[in-house]
mmCIF file of the N, C-alpha and C atoms, coordinates in Angstrom:
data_MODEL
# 
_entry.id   MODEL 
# 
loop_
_atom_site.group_PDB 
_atom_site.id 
_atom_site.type_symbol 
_atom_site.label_atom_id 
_atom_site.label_alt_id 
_atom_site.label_comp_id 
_atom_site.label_asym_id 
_atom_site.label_entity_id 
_atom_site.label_seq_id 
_atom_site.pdbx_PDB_ins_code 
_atom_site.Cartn_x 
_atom_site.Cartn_y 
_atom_site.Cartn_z 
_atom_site.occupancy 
_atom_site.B_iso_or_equiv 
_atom_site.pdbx_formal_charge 
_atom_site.auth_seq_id 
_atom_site.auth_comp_id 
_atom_site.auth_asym_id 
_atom_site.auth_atom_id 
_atom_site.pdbx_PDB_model_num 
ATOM 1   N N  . UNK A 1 1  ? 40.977 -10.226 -16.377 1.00 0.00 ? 1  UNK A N  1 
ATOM 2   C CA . UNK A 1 1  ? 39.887 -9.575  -17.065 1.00 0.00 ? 1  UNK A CA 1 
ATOM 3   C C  . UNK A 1 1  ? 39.021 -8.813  -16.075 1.00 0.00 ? 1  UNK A C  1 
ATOM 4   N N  . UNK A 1 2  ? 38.737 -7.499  -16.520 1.00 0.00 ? 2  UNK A N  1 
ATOM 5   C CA . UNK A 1 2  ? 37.893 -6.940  -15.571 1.00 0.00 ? 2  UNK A CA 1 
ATOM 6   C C  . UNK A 1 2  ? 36.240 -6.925  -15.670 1.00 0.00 ? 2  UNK A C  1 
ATOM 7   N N  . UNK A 1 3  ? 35.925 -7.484  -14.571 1.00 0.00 ? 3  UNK A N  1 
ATOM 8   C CA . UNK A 1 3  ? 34.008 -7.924  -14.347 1.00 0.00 ? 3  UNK A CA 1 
ATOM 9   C C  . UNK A 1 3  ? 33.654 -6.169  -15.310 1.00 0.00 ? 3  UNK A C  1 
ATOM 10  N N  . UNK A 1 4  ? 32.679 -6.412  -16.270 1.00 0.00 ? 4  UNK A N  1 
ATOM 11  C CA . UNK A 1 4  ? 31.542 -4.878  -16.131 1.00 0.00 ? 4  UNK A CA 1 
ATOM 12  C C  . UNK A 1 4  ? 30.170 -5.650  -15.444 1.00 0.00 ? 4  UNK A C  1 
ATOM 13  N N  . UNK A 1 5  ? 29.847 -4.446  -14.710 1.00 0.00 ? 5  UNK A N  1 
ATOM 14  C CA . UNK A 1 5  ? 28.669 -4.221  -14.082 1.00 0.00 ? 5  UNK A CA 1 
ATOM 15  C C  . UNK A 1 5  ? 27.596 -3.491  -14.805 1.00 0.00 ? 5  UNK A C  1 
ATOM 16  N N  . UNK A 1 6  ? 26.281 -4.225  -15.495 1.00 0.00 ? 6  UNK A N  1 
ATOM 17  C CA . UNK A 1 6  ? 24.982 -3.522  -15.975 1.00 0.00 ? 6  UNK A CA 1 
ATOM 18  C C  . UNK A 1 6  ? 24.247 -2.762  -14.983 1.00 0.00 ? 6  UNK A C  1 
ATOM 19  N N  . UNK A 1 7  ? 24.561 -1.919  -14.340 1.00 0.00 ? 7  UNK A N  1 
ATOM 20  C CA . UNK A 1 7  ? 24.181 -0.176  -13.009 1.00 0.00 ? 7  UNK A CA 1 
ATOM 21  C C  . UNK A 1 7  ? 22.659 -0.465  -13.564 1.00 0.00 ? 7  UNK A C  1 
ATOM 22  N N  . UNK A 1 8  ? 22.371 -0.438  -14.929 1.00 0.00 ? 8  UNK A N  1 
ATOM 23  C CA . UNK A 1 8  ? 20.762 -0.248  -15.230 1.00 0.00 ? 8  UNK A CA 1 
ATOM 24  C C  . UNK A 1 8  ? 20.024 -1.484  -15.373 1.00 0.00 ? 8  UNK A C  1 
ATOM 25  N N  . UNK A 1 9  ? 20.697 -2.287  -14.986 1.00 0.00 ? 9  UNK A N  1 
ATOM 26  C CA . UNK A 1 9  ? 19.636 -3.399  -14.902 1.00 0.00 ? 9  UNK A CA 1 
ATOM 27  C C  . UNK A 1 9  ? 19.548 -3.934  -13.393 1.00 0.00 ? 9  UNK A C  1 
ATOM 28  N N  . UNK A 1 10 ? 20.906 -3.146  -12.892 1.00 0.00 ? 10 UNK A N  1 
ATOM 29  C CA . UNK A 1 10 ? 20.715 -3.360  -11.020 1.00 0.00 ? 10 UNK A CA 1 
ATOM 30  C C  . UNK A 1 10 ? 19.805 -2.547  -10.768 1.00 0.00 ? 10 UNK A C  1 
ATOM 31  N N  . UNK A 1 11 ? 19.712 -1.352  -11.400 1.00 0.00 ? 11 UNK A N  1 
ATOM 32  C CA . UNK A 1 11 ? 19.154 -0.147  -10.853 1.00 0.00 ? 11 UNK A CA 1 
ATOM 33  C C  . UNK A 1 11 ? 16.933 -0.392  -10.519 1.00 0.00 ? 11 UNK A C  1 
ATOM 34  N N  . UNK A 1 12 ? 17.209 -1.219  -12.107 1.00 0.00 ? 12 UNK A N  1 
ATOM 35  C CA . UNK A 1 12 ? 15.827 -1.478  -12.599 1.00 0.00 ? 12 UNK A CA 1 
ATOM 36  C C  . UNK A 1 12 ? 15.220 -2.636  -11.168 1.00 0.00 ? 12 UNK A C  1 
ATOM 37  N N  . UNK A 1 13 ? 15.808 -3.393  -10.856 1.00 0.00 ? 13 UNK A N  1 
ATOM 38  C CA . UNK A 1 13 ? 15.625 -4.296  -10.143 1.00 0.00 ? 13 UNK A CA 1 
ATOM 39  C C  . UNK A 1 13 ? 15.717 -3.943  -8.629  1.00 0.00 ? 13 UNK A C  1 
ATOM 40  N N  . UNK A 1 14 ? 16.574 -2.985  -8.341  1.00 0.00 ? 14 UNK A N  1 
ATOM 41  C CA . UNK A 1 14 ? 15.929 -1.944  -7.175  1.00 0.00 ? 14 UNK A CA 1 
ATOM 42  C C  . UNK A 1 14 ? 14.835 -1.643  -7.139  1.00 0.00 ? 14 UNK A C  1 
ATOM 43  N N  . UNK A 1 15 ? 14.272 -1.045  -8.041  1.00 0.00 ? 15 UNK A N  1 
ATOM 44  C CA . UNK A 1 15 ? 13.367 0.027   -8.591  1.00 0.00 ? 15 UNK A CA 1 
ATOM 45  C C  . UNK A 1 15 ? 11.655 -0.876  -8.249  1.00 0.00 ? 15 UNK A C  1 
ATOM 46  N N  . UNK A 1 16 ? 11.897 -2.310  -9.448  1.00 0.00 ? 16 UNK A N  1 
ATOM 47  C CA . UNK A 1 16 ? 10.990 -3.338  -9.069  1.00 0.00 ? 16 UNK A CA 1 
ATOM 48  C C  . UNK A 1 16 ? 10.807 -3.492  -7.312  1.00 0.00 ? 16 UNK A C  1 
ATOM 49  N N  . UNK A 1 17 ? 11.915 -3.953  -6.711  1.00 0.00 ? 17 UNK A N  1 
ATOM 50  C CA . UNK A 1 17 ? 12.029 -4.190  -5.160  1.00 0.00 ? 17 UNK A CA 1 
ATOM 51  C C  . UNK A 1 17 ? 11.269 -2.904  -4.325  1.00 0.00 ? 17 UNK A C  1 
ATOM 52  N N  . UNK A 1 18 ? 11.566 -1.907  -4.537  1.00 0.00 ? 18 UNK A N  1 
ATOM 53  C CA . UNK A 1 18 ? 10.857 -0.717  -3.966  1.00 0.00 ? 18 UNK A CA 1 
ATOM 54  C C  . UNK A 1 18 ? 9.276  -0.390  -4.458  1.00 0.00 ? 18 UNK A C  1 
ATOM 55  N N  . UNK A 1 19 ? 8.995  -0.520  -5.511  1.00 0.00 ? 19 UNK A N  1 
ATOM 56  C CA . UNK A 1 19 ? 7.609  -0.518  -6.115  1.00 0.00 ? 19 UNK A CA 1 
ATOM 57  C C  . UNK A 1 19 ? 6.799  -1.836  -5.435  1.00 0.00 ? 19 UNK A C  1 
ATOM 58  N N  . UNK A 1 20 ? 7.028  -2.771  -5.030  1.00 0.00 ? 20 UNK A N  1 
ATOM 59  C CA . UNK A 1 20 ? 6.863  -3.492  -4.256  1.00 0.00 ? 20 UNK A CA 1 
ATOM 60  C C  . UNK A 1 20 ? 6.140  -3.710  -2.992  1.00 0.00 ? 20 UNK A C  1 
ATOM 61  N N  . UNK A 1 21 ? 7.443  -2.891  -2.452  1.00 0.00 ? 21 UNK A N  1 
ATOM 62  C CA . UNK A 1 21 ? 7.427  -2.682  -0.902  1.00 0.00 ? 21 UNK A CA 1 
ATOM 63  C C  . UNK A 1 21 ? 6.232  -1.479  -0.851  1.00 0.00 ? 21 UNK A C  1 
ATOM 64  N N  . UNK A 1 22 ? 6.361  -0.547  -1.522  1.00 0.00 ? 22 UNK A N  1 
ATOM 65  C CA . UNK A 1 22 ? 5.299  0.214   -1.653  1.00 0.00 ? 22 UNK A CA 1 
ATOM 66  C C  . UNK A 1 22 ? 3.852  -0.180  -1.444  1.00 0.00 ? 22 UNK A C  1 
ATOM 67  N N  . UNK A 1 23 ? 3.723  -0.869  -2.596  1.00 0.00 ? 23 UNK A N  1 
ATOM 68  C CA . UNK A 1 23 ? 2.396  -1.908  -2.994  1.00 0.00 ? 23 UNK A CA 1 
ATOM 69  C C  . UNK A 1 23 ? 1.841  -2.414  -1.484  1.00 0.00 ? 23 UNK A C  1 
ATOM 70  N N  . UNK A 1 24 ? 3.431  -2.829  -1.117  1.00 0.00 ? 24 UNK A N  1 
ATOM 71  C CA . UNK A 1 24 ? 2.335  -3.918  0.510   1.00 0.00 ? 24 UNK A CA 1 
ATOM 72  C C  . UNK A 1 24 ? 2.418  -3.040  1.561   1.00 0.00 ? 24 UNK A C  1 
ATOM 73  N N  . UNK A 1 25 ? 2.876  -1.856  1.488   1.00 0.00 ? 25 UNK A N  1 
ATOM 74  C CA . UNK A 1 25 ? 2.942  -0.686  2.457   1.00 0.00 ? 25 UNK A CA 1 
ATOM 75  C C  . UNK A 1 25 ? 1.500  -0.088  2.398   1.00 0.00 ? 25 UNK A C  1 
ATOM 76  N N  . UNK A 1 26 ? 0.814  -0.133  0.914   1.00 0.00 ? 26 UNK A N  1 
ATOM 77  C CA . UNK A 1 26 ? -0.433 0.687   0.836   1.00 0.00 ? 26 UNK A CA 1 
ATOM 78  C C  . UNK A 1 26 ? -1.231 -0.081  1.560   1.00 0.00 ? 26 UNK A C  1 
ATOM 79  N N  . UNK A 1 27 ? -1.245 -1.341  0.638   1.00 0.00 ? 27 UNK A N  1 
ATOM 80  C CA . UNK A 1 27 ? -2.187 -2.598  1.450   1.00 0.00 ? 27 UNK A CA 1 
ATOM 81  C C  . UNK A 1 27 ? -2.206 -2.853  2.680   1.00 0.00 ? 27 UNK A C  1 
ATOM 82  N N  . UNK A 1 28 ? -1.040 -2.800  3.727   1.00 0.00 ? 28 UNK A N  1 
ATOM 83  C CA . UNK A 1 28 ? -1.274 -2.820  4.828   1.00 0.00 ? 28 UNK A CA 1 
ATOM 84  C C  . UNK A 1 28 ? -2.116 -1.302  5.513   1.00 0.00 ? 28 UNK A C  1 
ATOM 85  N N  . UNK A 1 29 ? -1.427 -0.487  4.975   1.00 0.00 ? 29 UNK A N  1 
ATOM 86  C CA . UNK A 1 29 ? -2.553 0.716   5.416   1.00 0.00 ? 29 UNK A CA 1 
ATOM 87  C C  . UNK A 1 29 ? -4.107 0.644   5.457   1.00 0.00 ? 29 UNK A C  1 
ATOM 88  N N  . UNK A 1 30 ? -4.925 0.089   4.135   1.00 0.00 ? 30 UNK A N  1 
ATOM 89  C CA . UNK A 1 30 ? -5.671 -0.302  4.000   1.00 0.00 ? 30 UNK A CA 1 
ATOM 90  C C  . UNK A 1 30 ? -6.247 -1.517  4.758   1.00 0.00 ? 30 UNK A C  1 
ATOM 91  N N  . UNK A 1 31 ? -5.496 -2.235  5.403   1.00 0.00 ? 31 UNK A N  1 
ATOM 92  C CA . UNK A 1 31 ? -5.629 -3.567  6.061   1.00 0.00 ? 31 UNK A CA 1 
ATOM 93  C C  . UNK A 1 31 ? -7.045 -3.103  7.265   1.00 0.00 ? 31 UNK A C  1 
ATOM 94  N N  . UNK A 1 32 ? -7.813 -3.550  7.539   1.00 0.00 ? 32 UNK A N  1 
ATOM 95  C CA . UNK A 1 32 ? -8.648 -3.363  8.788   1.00 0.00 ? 32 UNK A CA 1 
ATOM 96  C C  . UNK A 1 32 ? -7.952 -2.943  10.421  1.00 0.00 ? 32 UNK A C  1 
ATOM 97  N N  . UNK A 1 33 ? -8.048 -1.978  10.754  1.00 0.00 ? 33 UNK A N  1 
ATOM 98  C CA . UNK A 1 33 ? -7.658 -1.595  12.383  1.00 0.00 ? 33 UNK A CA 1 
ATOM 99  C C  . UNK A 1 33 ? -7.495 -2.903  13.473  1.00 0.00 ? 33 UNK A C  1 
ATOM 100 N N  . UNK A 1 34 ? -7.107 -3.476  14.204  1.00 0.00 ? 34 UNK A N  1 
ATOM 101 C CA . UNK A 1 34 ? -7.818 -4.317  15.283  1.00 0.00 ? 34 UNK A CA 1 
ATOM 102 C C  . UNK A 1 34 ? -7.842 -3.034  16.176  1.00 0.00 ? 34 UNK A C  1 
ATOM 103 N N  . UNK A 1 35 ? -8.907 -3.446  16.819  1.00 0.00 ? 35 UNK A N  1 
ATOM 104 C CA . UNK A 1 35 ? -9.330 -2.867  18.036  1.00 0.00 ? 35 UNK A CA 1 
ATOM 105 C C  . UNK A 1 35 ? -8.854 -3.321  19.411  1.00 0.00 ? 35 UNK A C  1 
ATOM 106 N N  . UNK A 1 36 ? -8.532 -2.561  20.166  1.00 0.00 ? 36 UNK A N  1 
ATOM 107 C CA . UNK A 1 36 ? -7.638 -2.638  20.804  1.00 0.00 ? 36 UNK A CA 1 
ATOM 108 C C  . UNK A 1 36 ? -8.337 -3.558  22.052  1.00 0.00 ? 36 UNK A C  1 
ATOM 109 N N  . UNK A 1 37 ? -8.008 -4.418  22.276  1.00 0.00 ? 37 UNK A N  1 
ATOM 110 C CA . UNK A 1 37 ? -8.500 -5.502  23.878  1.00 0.00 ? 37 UNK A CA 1 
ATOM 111 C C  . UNK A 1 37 ? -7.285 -5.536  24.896  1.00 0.00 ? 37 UNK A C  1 
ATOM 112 N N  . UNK A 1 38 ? -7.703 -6.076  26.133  1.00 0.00 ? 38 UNK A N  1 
ATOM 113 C CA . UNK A 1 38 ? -6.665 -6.646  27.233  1.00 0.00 ? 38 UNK A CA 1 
ATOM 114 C C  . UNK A 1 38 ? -6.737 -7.877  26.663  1.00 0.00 ? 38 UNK A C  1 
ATOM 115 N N  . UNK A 1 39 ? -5.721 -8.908  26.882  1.00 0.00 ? 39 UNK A N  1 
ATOM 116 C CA . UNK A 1 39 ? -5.302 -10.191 26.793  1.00 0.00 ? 39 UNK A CA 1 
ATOM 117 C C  . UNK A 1 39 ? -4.275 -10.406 27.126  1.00 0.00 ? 39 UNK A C  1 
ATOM 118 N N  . UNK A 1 40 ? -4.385 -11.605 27.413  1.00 0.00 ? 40 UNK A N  1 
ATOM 119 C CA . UNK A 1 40 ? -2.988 -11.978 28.263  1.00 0.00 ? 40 UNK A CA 1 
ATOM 120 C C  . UNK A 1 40 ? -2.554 -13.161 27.377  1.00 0.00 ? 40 UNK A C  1 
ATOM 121 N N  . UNK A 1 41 ? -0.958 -12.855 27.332  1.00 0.00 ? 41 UNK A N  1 
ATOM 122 C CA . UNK A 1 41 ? -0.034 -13.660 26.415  1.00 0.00 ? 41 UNK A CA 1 
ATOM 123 C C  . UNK A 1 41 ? -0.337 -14.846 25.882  1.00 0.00 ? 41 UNK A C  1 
ATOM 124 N N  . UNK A 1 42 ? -0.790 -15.525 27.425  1.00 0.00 ? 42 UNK A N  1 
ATOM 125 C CA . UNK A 1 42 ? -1.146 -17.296 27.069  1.00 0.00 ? 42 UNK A CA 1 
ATOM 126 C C  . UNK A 1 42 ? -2.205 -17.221 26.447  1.00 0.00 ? 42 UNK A C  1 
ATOM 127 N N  . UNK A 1 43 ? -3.507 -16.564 26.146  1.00 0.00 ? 43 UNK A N  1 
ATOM 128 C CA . UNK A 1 43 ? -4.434 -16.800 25.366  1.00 0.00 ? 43 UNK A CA 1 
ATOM 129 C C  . UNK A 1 43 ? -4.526 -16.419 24.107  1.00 0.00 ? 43 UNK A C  1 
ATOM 130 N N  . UNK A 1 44 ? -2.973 -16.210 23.498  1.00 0.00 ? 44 UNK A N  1 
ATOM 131 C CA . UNK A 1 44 ? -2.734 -15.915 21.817  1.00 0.00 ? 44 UNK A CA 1 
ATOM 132 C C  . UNK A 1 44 ? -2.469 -16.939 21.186  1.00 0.00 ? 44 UNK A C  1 
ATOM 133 N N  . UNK A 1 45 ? -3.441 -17.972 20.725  1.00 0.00 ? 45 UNK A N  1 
ATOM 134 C CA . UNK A 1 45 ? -2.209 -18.765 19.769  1.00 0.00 ? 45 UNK A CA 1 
ATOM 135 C C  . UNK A 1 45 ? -1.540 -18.332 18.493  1.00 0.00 ? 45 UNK A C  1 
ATOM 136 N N  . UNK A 1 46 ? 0.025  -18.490 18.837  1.00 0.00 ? 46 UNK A N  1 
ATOM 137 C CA . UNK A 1 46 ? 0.377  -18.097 17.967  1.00 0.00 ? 46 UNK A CA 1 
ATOM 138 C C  . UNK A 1 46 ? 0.514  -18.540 16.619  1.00 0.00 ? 46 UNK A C  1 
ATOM 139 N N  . UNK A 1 47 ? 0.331  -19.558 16.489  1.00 0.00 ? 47 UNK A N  1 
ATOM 140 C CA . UNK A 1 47 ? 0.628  -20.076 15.636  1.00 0.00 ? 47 UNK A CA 1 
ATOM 141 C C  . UNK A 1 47 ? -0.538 -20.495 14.648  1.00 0.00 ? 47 UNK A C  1 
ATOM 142 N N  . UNK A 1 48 ? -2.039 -19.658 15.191  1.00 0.00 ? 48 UNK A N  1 
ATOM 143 C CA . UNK A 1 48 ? -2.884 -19.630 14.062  1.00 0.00 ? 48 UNK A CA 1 
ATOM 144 C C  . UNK A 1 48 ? -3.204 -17.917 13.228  1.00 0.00 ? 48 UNK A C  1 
ATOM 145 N N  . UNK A 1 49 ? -2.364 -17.444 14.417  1.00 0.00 ? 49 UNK A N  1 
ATOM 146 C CA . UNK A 1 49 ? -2.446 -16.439 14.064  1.00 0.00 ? 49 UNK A CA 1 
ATOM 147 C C  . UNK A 1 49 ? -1.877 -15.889 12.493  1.00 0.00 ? 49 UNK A C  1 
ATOM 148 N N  . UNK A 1 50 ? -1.988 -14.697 11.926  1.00 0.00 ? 50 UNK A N  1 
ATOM 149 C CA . UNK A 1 50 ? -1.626 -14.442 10.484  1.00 0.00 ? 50 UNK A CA 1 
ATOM 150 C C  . UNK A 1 50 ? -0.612 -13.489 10.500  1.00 0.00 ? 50 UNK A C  1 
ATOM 151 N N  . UNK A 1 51 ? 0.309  -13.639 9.686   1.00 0.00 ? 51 UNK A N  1 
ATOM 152 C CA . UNK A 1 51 ? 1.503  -12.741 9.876   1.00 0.00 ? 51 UNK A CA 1 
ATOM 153 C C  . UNK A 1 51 ? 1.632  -11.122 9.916   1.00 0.00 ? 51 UNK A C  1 
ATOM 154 N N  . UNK A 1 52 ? 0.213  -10.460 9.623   1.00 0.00 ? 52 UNK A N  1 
ATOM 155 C CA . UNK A 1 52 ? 0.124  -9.249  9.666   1.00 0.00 ? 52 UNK A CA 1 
ATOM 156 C C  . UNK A 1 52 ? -0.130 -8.984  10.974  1.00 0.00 ? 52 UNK A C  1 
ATOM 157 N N  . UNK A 1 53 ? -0.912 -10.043 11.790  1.00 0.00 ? 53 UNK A N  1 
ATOM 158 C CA . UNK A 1 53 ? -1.349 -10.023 13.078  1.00 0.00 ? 53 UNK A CA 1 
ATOM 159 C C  . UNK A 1 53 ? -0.165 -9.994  14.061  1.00 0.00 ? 53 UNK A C  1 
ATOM 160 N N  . UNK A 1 54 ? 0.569  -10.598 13.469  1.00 0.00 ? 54 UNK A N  1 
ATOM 161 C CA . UNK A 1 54 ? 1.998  -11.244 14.671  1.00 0.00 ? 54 UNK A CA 1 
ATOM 162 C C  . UNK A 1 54 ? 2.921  -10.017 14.580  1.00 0.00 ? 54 UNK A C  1 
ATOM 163 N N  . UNK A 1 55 ? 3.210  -9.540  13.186  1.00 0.00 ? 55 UNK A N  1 
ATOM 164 C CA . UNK A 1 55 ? 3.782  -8.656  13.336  1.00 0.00 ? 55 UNK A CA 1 
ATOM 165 C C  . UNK A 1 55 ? 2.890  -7.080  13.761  1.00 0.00 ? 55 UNK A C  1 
ATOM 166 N N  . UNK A 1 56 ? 1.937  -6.961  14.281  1.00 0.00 ? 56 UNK A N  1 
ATOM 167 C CA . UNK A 1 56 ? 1.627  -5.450  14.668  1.00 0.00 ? 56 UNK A CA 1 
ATOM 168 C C  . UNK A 1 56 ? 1.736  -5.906  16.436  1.00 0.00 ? 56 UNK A C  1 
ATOM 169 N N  . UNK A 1 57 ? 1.964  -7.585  16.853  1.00 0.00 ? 57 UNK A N  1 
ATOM 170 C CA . UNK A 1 57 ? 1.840  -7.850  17.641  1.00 0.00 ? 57 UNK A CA 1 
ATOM 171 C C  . UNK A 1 57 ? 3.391  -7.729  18.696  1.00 0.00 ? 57 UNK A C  1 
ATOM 172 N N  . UNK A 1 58 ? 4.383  -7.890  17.330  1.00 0.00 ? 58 UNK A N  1 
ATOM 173 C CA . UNK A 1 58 ? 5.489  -7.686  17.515  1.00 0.00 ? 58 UNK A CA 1 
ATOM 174 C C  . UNK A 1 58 ? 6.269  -6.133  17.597  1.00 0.00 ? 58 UNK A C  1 
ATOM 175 N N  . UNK A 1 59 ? 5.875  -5.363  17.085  1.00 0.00 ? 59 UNK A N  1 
ATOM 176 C CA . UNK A 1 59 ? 5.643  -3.805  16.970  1.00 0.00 ? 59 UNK A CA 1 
ATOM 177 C C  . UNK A 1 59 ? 5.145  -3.065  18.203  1.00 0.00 ? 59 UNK A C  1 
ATOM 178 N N  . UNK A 1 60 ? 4.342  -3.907  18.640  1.00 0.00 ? 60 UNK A N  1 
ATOM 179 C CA . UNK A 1 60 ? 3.468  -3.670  19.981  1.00 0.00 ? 60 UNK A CA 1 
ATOM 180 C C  . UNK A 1 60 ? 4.618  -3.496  21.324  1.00 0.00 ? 60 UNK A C  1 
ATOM 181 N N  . UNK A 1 61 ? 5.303  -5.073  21.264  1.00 0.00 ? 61 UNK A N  1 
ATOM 182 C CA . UNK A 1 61 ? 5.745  -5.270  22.245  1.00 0.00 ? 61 UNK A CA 1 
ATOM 183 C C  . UNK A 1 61 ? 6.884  -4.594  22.263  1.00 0.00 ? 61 UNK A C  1 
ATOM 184 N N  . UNK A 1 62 ? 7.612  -4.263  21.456  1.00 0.00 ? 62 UNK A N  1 
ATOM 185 C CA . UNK A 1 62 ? 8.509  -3.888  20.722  1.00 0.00 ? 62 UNK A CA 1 
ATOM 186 C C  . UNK A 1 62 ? 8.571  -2.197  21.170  1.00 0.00 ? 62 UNK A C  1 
ATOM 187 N N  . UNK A 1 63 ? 7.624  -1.637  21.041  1.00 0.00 ? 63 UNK A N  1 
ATOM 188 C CA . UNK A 1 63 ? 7.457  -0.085  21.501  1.00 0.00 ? 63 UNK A CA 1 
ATOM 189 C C  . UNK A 1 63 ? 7.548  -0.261  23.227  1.00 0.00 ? 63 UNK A C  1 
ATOM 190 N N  . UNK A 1 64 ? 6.363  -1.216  23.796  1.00 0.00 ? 64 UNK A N  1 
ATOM 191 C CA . UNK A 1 64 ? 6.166  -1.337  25.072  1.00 0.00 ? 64 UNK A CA 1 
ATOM 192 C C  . UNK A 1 64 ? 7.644  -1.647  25.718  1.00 0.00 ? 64 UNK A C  1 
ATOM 193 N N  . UNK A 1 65 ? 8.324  -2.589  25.663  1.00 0.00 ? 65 UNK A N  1 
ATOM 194 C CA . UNK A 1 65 ? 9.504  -2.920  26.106  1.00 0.00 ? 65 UNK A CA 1 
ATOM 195 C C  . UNK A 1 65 ? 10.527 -1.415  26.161  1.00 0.00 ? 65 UNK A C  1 
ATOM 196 N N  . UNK A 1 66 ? 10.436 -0.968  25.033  1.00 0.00 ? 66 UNK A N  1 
ATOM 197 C CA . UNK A 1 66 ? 11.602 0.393   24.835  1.00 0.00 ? 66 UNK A CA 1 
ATOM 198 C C  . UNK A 1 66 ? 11.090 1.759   25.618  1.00 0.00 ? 66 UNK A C  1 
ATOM 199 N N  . UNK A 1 67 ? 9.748  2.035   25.692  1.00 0.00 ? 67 UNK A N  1 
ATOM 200 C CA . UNK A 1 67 ? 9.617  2.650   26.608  1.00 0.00 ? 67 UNK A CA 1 
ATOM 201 C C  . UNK A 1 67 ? 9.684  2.614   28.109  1.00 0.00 ? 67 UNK A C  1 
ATOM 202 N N  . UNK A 1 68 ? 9.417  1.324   28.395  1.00 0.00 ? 68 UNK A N  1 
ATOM 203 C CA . UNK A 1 68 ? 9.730  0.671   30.063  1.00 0.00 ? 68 UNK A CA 1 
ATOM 204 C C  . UNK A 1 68 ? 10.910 0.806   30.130  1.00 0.00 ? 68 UNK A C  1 
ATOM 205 N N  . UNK A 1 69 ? 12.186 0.798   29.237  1.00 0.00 ? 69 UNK A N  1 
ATOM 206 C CA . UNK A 1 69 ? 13.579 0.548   29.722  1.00 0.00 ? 69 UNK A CA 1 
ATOM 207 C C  . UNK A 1 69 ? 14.394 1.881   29.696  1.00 0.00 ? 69 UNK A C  1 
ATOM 208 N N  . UNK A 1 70 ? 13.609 3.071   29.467  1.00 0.00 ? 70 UNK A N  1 
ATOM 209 C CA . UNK A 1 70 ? 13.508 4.050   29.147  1.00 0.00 ? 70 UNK A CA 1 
ATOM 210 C C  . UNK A 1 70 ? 14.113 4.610   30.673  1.00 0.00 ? 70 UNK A C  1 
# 
């Protein structure tokens, strides 16, 4: 027997998934700036930190590393 596939109810559920991502794409735009400090690694805890934090923290290092290896 051959499977059918509902395309418009995958499609719809893409659609949800991307409207989504959108949503927390705006919100992070909107999110407050940090301002930029020196600090040194050991004085981050990480683990109180908040995941929007970790990840611009990760983004950070992430650029820094690829340009040094440059």
């Amino acid at each position: 027997m051959a499977r059918t596939v509902d395309y418009s109810r995958k499609a719809e559920k893409i659609k949800e998934q991307v409207d989504e991502l959108v949503q927390e794409l705006a919100a992070a735009k909107s999110a407050p700036v940090i301002v930029k400090r020196s600090l040194k690694v050991t004085d981050i805890n990480f683990e109180e930190e908040d995941i929007n934090t970790l990840m611009q923290i990760q983004a950070r290092l992430a650029r820094v590393i690829l340009e040094k290896s440059k």
